[in-house]
Each structure stands twice: as structure tokens, then as C-alpha cells.
N, C-alpha and C positions, 0 to 999 in steps of 0.2 A: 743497659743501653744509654748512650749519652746522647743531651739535647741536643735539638740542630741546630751548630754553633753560627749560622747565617742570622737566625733570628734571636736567638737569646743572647749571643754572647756580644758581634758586632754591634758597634754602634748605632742607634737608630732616632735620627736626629724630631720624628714625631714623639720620642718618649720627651724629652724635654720640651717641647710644645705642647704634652700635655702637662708636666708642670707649671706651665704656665696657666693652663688651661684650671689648677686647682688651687693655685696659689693669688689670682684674682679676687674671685668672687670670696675668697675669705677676707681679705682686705677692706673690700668694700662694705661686707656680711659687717665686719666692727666696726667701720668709720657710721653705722648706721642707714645708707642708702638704703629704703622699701622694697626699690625692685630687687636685689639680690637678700633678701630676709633668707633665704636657704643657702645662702653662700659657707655657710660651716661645714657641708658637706666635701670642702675641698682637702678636708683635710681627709675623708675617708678616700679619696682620689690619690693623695700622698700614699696614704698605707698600702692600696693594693700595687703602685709604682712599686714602693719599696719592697714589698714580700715578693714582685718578679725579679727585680734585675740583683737582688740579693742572692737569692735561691739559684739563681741562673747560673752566678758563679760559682757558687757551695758547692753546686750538686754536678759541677765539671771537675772544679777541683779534687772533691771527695773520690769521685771515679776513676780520676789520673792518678789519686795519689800521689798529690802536690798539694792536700790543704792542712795548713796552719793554724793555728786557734790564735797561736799570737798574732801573726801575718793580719786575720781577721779582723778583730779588734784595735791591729793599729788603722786599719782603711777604717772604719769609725769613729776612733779617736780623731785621725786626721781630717774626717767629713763632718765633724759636728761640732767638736770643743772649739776651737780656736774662736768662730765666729760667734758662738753662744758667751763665751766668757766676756768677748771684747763689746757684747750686749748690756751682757750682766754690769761689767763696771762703769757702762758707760750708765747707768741706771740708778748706781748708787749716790751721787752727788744730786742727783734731782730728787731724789726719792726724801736725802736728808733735809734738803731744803722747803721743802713742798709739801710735806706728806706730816698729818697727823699721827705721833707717839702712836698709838695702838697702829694706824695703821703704818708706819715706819717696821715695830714689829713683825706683823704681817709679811711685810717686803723682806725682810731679813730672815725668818722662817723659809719662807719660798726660796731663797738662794740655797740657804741649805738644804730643802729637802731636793734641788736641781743636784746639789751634788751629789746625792745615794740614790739617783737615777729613780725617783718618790714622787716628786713632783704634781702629779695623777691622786698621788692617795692623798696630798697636801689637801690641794684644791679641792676634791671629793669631799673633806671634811670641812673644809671653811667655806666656800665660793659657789655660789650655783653658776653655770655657766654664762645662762641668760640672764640675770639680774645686772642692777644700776651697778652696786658696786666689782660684776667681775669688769666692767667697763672702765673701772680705777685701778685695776689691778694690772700692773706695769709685764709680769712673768706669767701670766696665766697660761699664753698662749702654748708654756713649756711644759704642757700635760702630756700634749700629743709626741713631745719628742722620749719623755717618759715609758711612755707605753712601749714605744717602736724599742726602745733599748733593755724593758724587758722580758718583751719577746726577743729580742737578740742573745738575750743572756743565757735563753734553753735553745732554744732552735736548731741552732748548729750541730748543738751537742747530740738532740734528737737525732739528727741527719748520719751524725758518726757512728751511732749504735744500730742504726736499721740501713749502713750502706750495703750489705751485703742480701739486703732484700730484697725480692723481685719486684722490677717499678710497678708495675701493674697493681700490686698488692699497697704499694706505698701511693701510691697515686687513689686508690680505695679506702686507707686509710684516710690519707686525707679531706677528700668528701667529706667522712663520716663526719672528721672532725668541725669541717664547713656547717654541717649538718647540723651541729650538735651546736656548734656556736648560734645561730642564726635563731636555733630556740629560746637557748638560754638568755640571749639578748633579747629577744621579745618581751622573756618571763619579764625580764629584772627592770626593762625599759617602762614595764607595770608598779611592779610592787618595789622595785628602790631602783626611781629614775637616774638620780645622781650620780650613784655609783654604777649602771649601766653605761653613762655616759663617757666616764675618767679611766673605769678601771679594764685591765686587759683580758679577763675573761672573758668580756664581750664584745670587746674589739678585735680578739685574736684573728677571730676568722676572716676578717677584712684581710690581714699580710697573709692568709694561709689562701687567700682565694688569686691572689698574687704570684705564691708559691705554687699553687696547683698551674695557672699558666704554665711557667716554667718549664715544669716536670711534662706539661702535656704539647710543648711545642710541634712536636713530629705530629702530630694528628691534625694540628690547624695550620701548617706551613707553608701548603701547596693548594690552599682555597682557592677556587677560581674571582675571577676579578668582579664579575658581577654580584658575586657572592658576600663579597670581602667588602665591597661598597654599599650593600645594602646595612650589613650587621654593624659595620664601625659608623654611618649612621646614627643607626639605632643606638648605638652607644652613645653616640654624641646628644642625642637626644633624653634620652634618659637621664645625665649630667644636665642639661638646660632645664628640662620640666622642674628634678630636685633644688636647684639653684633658685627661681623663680618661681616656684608653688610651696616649698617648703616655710614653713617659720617656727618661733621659740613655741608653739604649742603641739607641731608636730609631737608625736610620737618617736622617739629618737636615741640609740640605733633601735636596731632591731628588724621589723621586715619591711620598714619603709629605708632603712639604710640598703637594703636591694639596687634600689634605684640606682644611686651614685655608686655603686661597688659591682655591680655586674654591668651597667655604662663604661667605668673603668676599662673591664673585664675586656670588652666587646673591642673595643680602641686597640686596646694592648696589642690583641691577639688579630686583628684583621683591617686594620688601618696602617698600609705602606706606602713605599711608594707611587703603587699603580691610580690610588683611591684617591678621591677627591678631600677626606678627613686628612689624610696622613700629608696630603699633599698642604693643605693650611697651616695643620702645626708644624711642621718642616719650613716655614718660612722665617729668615733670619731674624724679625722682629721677636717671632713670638718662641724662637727657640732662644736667643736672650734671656728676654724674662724667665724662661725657664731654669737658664744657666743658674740665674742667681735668685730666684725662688726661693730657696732656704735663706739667706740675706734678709731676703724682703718679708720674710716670712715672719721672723725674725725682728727685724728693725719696725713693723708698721705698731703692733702690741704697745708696747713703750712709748712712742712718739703719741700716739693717741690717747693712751692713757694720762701720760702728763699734761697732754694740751687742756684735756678736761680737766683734770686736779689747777690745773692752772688760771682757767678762767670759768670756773665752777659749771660745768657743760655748757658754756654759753659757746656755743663753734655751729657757724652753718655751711652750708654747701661749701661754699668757696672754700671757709678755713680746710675743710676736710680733703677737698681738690689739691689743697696744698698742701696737705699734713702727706696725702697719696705719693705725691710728685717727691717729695724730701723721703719718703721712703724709697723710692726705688732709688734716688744719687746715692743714698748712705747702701743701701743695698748695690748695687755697683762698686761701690767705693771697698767694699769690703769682702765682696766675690772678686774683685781684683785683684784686692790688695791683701788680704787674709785669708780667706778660702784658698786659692790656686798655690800660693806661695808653701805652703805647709803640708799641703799633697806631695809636693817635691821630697822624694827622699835625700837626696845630694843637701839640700840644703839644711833640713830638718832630720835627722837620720832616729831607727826607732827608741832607741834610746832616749834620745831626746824629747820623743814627744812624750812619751809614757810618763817620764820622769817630770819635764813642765807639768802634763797633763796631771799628773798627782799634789806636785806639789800646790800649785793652782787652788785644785779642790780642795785638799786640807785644810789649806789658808782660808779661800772662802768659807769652809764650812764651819771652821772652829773660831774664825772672826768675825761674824753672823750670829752663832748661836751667843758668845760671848756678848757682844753688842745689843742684843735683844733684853740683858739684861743688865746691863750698865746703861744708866739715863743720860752718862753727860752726850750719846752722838746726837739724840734729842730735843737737845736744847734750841737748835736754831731757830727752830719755827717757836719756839716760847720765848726767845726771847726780845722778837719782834711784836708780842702781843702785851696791849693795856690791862686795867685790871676788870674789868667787866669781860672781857675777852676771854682771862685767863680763868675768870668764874664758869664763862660759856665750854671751856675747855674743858674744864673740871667736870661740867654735869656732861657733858658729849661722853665724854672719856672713862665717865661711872660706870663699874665693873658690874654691869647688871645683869642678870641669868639669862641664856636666849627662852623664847618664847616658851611655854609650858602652862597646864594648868593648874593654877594654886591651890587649888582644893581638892582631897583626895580624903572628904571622909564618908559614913557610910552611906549617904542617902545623896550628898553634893560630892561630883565627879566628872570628869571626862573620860574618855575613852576615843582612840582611832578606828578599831576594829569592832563590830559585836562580837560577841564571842558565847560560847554558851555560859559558861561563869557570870560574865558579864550581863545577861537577860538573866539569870535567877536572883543576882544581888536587887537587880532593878524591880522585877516582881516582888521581893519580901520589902522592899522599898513603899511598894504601890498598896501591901497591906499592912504596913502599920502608918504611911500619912495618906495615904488615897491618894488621886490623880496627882501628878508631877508637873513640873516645866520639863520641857526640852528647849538647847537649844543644838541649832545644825547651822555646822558653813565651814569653813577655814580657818586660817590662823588667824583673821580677822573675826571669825566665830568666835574663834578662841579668848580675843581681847572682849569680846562682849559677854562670853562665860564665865572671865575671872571678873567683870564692872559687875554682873549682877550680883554673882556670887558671895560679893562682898557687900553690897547694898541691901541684899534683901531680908525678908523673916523667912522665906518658904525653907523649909528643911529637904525637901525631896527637888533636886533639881540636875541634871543628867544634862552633859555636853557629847554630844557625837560630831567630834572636830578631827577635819584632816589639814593638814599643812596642802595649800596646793590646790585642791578636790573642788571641783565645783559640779553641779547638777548634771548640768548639757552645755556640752557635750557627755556621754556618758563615760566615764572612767573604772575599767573594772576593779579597779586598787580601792576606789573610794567607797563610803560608806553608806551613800543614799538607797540604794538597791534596797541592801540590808537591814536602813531606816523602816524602808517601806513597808518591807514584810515582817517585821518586827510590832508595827503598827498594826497589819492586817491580821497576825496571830494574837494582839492582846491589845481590842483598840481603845480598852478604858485607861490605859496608860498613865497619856499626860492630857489636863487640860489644855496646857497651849505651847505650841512649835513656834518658838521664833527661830526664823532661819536671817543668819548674814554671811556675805561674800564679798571679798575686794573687788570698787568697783571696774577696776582696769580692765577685769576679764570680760564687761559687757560691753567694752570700746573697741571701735575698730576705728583702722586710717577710712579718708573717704574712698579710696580703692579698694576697700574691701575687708585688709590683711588683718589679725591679732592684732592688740597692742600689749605692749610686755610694759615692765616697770623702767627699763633700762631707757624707753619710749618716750614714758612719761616725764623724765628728765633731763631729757635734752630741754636745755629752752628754747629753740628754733624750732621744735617740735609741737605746731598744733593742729589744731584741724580733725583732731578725733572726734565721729559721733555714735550715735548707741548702735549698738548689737541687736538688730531689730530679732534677728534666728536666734540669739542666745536668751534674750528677755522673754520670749514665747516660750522656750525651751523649760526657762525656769519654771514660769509660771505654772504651766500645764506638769512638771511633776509636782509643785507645791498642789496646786490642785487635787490631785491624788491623796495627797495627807489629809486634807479636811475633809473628808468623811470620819475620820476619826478622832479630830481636835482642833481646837480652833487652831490656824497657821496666820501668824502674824510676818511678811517680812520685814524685815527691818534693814533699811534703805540702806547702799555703800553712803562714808562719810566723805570728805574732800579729802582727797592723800594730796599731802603737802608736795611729796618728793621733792624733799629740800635737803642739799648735804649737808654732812654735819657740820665742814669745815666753813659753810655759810654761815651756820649759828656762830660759830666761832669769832668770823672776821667780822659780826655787825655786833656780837656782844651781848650779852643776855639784858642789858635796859634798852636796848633795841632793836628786837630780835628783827629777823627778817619774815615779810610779809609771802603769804601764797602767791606765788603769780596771776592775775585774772585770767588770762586765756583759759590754766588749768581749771582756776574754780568754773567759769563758765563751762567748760564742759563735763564740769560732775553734774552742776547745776541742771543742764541740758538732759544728762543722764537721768539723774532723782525726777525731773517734769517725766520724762518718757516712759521711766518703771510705772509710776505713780496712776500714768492717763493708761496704761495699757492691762496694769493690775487691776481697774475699773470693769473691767470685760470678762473677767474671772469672777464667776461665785465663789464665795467666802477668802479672801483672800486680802487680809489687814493689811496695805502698804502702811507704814510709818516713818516717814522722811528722818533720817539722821542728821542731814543736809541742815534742813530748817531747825532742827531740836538743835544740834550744836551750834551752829551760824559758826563754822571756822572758817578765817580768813588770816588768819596769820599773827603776827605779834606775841603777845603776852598767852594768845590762846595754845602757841606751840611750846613756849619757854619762857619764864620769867629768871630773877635770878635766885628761887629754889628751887626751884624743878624744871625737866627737860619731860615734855609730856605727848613726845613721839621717840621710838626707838631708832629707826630708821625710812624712808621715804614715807609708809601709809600706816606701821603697826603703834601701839600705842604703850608705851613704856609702863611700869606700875602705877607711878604717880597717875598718868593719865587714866589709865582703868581705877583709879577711884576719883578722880576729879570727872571725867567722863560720864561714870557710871551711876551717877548721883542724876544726873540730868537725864542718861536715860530712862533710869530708873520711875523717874516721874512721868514720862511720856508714855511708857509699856503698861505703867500701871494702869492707866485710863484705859489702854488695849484691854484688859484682863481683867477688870475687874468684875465684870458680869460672869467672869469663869474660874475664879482663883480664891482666896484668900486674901484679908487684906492685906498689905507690905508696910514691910516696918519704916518707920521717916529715913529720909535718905544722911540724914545728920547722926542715925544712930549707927554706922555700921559696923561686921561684926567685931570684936577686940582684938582677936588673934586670925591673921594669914597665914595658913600651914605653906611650908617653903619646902616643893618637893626638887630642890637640887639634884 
């Protein structure tokens, strides 16, 4: 049975008002504006767009026996390359000029993995989404066009082996697979966020809810009008709540990607022209921007990223109002004049574009990869720098292991997970030195497991560290639950739980929302104060541990979140200083933990704030050591220059429950280096 070609096949000038409708709030979602913090959802708006008016043609074609696989593939090539390339190169000349060696690399990796349609897996393994530096990263935004392409690369083919299927069955089919997807991106949105976010397993069902449209047009086609007004509504609503409630701690996708993907949904299929929805985005203004949506989609990534690379995130409102504006002429300029021109077959015939489009890619790809490992493209930004500069470079630029814990022997360890292996090593631990340390937090735990680790005498000391994790909110991925009951099945354990967390996660804006690290580094950015719900949250499960050990917190420290290429351009004999707004509000933070951990029986606050007094200079980098890795964690160097000082402060904590500790001057000989 074929779709009814009235609504899926004709043109329907609300579908491109809703492009516009998702290619907005993304733009804004990166220039940083608070109120659209959920604007990244527009890109799940894109994908159910694209899995309709794709399928819509497939699955006519397939039917008439008129579909191409070539045919296919050139309407791709011709909707996508042109404008992506003339991105990509306009990208390159900034990138060499501006962009620190490692991360020039970076930039040049990402073009290649653009061209093997990877993109997604690129990013997946270098970039978190929300952090400072995907905010520096020019192509990041080219994950989402990844995925879409490889889903396109089965799909079709899917389509050609089950045309002779009854729709009903195919259309059940795909439910399921809706079905199936919507779990699986829940799981993974838990236990491996990143890669729920990048990779197409768990975005498939977003194009497949798209595709279900499609396939199920005759059944929503003849809605009545009242009907059709209320649901594309509710669609539109659903799209506003995720845009404006959502932020970087959401949960994301998974069943909160519901929202923006069945809003979608609701649009698609019952906003026309009778309805008040269909009747807004059918308005010439906002079917424009939609026209060239992919442009601006496109162009905003890059121009934002270098403005920040360029004057070291110092951009406020206005700058961004104008970085916005220059995004839509150049996206204009290039749905004009690049997009439309190259859809024309007469001009561009397919030959020709397959052939550019190859050659293109190979170029890029094999003079990228080549480039990444010859130094002279390099050079420019080196050779603009003095010698204290190029010392500053040097340490910025030191190939140093990403975060991990250094010790891995029998009684001194970390661990993500408990596991049961993992509580029997720990019990024969607990009977040959008695009570233990713990400590608990994040990867900022983490930096305080390798400072003691190496400072101390204890031989029994156990890190239960997650990257990420913090109390409360509760996270089922993370390991506190498991802490707890760990503690309640064997509470002679450890003498004492020092727990730490980055303090970012206890900030919010004065409106209410998260603050992320990406947040923290805007310089126009202030006005964070404490997490009154998250500081309670903590306390009250730290509470719970001390029936069975002392629990010391130990205070977040000041994150500098300072780029590298700051160290760089001030020079390691005069490094650059923290900003005061930011220390004032750690400082704000540590008084707040401090007065409210007072309220809590047994519950050690111990200020990091005060114990390090960092403020910047020589306490971040001298010119032998660089003693922060990035924005807030703390490089080797610094987990033993650090850990010396904490080390003396915890001891006072502990010493009525512990053993004594060894001088902070003797620490241990050898650092086992688990690369």
C-alpha cells in the first residue's frame, strides 16, 4: 500500500518551519544563553525531520519500482558535501593560526574522521559534549551529521529486502525496533553516557520514529481539525518544556529524549494548514531560516569556537548576538550560493559530483592525516612566541597519561565498580593491616587518591572513584549505593572516608539551572551560588557512612578553569592569575559546605580552599611544572606538590583514628604507572 502522497510526498512548507524551529535553540544552546541550556535537543528534532521525509521518498520509490541506490546517494551527496566541505576549509586557515599543536592535531583528526562518515566515534572518544573544551572544538558539531549518514548507509538497503513485506508487519517491525532503541539508550545514557550520546545505536530510533511517520501516514491524514490543533500543540510544547528545562546534567538521550522526539512526532503528523502550529511555521520568515538551517547549522560551530580560541572566552552577550547575526549572512550566503547551485543536476551532473565528492575527501583525508604528523603546518603559532612562552608551551603540551589511578598494589587501589573480587581483596586487606582509608568522589577523588597515595605510610588504602559521579543527585551507574552497603555488611572496614567532588556540581546560576565546566569559563560568566538541594543532599548521604567510620569531607578546591593557551600567551614566569569573581565564588561555596556541615553529627568538613590558598601564578605553573591538567584537575606534578599540604591537614583529621603518617618530605620512591 503506498503512503498518501498529499502529506508525505508534497511539499509542506511547516516541515521547514520546523527546522527552523530546531536549528535555533541549538545555536543559542552553544553561544551559551541559560535560558535555552536544553537547546541541543534540536538536533533530535533534525533526526526525526530527516528519518520522515527520507522514508517518504524510499518507501514510494521502492513501491513504484523507480528506486536507485545511486540515485539515493547522489540527493545526499548533493544535500550535504558541498556546504560541509566549504565549512571545513574555511576552518583550516584559522585553526593553523590560532590553535595550539596538540590541538591543531585534534582539528585535523576530525576532518579525517568527517571524511569516513566517523565523526561520532571521533568525538565519542576525545570530547565530552558539555565540557569547556568541546566549546573550542571548531567540527564537533559534525557528529550529528555522522550518525544520520550511518544510518543511511543500512536503511535503505533494510527497506529493499523487506519491500515485499506486508506494511503492517513492517510498520510492527519497526515499533519494536523504536522500542528496543528507547531501552537501550536509557541503559547506556547510565552506564556509558558518552557513547549513548555520539553513537547510532541510540540515536537510531530517533530517524526510525521519523520513518514510522511515514510508513503510517494514511492512518493520521484525515484527523479532524480540532484534533490536529490540540496534538501539534502538545507537540510544540513538549519541544519548548525540553529546550528550556533541559540542561548538561540531564540524563540524555534516552527517555527523557521522549520529549523532543515524540514533540517532533506530534508536529510532523498533525500540524497543517488548518492549525494554528502549522500556520506559524509556514510563515516566510521562519520557513527561511529553515531553508538554510543546515548552513547555519553548520556555520554557527566554527565562528564560535574561534571567537573563544581567539580572545580566550572573554565574549559577552552582545559579542555572541553578533557572532549569531554572522552566522545566519554566511549561512545565507551559502544556501544560496552553495546548497541550491549543486542540487541542480544540469549544472552539476552525477558524475561530477561523486567524482569532486571523492576526490575532495581523499584529499582531505590523506592531507590531514599526513599533516598531523609533520610539524612544519605548526609552526605559526610557535613562531609568534618568546622563550618563557615556548617553555609554557612545552609544559601545556607535555604528553601526560589522561587521569587514572597510580597505584595498583595490593592493599593501595582504586576501583570504579565494587565487585565481588574487589570486596574479598579488600577484606584480606583489612586482616593483615586492620581498618583502612577510603577514599570517595570523582575524578577529582581521584586526584586526591593518587596525592595521598603517594604521601602517606598507611599500606591499606582503597579509592572508590568514578569519573563524573557524584552523591545527589542519585546516579545508578555510580558507586555510592554500593559504598554504603559495602560499609553496612563489614562496618570495621576503614577508619576514615574522606570523600571529595568537583566543586562545580554544587553551583548553580541565580536562576536556579546546573553549572557545567564549559560555564565556568566563560569570563562574562558570573554570578554562580551554592546548590543549597545538592549540599543537603550530600551531607545527609555522608551521614549515613558515619555510623560506621569517621567521614571527613574534604572541601572542592578553586578550579582555575583557565585555558591552556592562557598559560601559554602570559608565559610560565608569569603565569596568569584565577579570576576573582571565580575564586569568590568557590570561596562563597567552601563558607556554605563548611556553615551547613555544622548541622550534621559527625561529619569533618575540611576546607581545601583555605589549606591550599590557590589564587593563581606560580601556584598553577612555574617554569618546571604545569600543576593543573586542564580547567579544575590536577596534573602529577601537582598531586605531589598538592598532596603534601593535604596531606598535613587530613592528618590532624585522623589522627585520633589512624596511624601515624609518614613526613610529607618522605614520599613513596617509586609511582607504579598503570598506562
Amino acid at each position: 500500500m503506498q503512503p498518501t502522497h498529499d502529506r508525505t510526498i508534497a511539499y509542506r512548507p511547516e516541515i521547514d518551519g520546523l527546522r527552523a524551529v530546531a536549528v535555533v535553540p541549538v545555536i543559542f544552546f552553544h553561544a551559551g544563553f541559560e535560558a535555552m541550556a536544553g537547546g541541543f535537543v534540536g538536533v533530535d528534532i533534525f533526526f526525526v525531520i530527516s528519518g520522515y521525509l527520507i522514508t517518504s521518498i524510499l518507501y514510494s520509490e521502492i513501491q513504484n519500482g523507480g528506486f536507485s541506490l545511486a540515485r539515493f546517494y547522489e540527493r545526499r551527496v548533493r544535500r550535504l558535501y558541498p556546504a560541509l566541505t566549504l565549512v571545513t576549509l574555511f576552518c583550516i586557515p584559522f585553526a593553523w593560526w590560532w590553535m595550539l599543536p596538540s590541538e591543531f592535531r585534534e582539528f585535523l583528526y576530525s576532518i579525517a574522521a568527517i571524511q569516513l562518515f566517523a565523526s561520532n566515534i571521533y568525538f565519542w572518544w576525545d570530547t565530552d559534549y558539555f565540557s569547556t573544551g568541546a566549546e573550542l572544538t571548531p567540527l564537533l558539531h559534525t557528529w550529528s551529521l555522522a550518525v544520520e549518514e550511518q544510518f543511511y548507509l543500512f536503511f535503505p538497503l533494510g527497506l529493499l529486502l523487506v519491500r515485499q513485506l506486508d506494511k503492517r508487519l513492517l510498520i510492527a517491525g519497526i515499533v519494536l525496533a523504536i522500542a528496543a532503541g528507547i531501552l537501550l539508550a536509557t541503559r547506556l545514557t547510565v552506564t556509558h553516557p558518552s557513547a549513548s550520546f555520539y553513537l547510532l545505536p541510540s540515536r537510531a530510533w530517533e530517524l526510525l520514529t521519523g520513518a514510522l511517520l511515514a510508513l503510517t501516514a494514511q492512518y493520521w491524514s484525515s484527523t479532524t481539525r480540532w484534533l490536529s490543533e490540540t496534538l501539534s500543540l502538545a507537540g510544540l510544547a513538549l519541544i519548548v518544556i525540553a529546550v528550556f528545562t533541559f540542561d548538561a546534567q540531564t540524563p540524555f538521550p534516552g527517555i527523557y529524549a521522549l520529549a523532543p522526539v515524540m514533540g517532533t512526532a506530534l508536529i510532523i503528523g498533525f500540524a497543517d494548514h488548518r492549525t494554528g502550529v502549522g500556520k506559524l511555521l509556514a510563515l516566510p520568515p521562519v520557513v527561511l531560516i529553515g531553508l538554510m538551517s543546515y548552513s547555519a547549522y553548520l556555520w554557527h560551530q566554527p565562528l564560535f569556537a574561534f571567537a573563544r580560541i581567539r580572545t580566550l572566552n572573554n565574549l559577552d552577550t552582545v559579542d555572541f548576538l553578533g557572532l549569531i547575526v554572522l552566522t545566519f549572512v554566511l549561512a545565507y550566503l551559502s544556501w544560496r550560493y552553495v546548497e541550491s547551485p549543486f542540487r541542480e543536476r544540469r549544472k552539476f551532473p552525477r558524475k561530477t559530483i561523486f567524482a569532486g565528492a571523492l576526490a575532495f575527501s581523499a584529499t582531505l583525508f590523506m592531507g590531514t592525516v599526513f599533516a598531523s604528523f609533520y610539524p612544519a603546518p605548526i609552526q605559526m603559532h610557535e613562531r609568534k612566541l618568546t622563550g618563557d612562552q615556548l617553555r609554557a608551551l612545552e609544559l601545556v603540551e607535555s604528553n601526560e597519561p589522561k587521569q587514572t589511578p597510580r597505584f595498583d598494589e595490593p592493599c593501595n587501589f582504586a576501583r570504579e565498580l565494587i565487585t565481588p573480587s574487589t570486596t574479598d581483596r579488600i577484606l584480606k586487606c583489612r586482616q593483615t593491616h586492620g581498618p583502612g582509608l577510603a577514599i570517595l568522589g570523582d575524578s577529582h577523588g581521584m586526584n586526591v587518591f593518587n596525592a595521598l597515595s603517594v604521601n602517606m605510610d598507611d599500606q591499606f588504602i582503597v579509592g572508590f572513584l568514578q569519573n563524573g559521579c557524584i552523591p545527589y543527585p542519585h546516579q545508578d551507574r555510580c558507586q555510592y549505593q554500593g559504598f554504603r552497603e559495602l560499609l553496612q555488611q563489614h562496618p570495621d572496614l576503614f577508619h576514615t572516608v574522606i570523600f571529595n567532588e568537583a566543586g562545580f556540581y554544587l553551583l548553580q546560576t541565580p536562576e536556579g539551572r546546573t553549572v557545567s565546566r564549559a560555564a565556568l569559563s566563560e569570563q562574562s560568566h558570573t554570578g554562580f551560588v551554592p546548590n543549597e538541594r545538592y549540599i543537603d543532599g550530600t551531607l545527609q548521604y555522608l551521614q549515613q557512612l558515619e555510623q560506621y567510620s569517621r567521614v571527613v569531607w574534604l572541601g572542592p578546591w578553586t578550579e582555575p578553569h583557565i585555558l591552556p593557551r592562557e598559560y601559554v600567551l602570559h608565559g610560565c614566569e608569569s603565569p596568569p592569575e584565577i579570576r576573582k569573581p571565580l575564586r569568590d565564588t568557590f570561596e562563597q561555596l567552601d563558607d556554605r559546605i563548611a556553615d551547613t556541615a555544622q548541622t550534621y553529627k559527625g561529619i569533618d568538613y575540611r576546607s581545601s580552599i583555605k589549606t591550599l590558598n590557590l589564587s593563581g601564578g606560580h601556584q598553577l605553573m612555574d617554569c618546571q611544572n604545569l600543576y593543573f591538567r586542564d580547567g579544575d584537575h590536577w596534573t602529577i606534578a601537582g598531586e605531589l606538590r598538592f598532596g603534601k599540604v593535604l596531606r598535613e591537614e587530613l592528618g590532624r583529621a585522623m589522627d585520633e583514628h589512624t596511624t601515624p603518617l609518614a613526613s610529607a618530605d618522605a614520599p613513596r620512591a617509586a609511582v607504579p604507572d598503570n598506562k
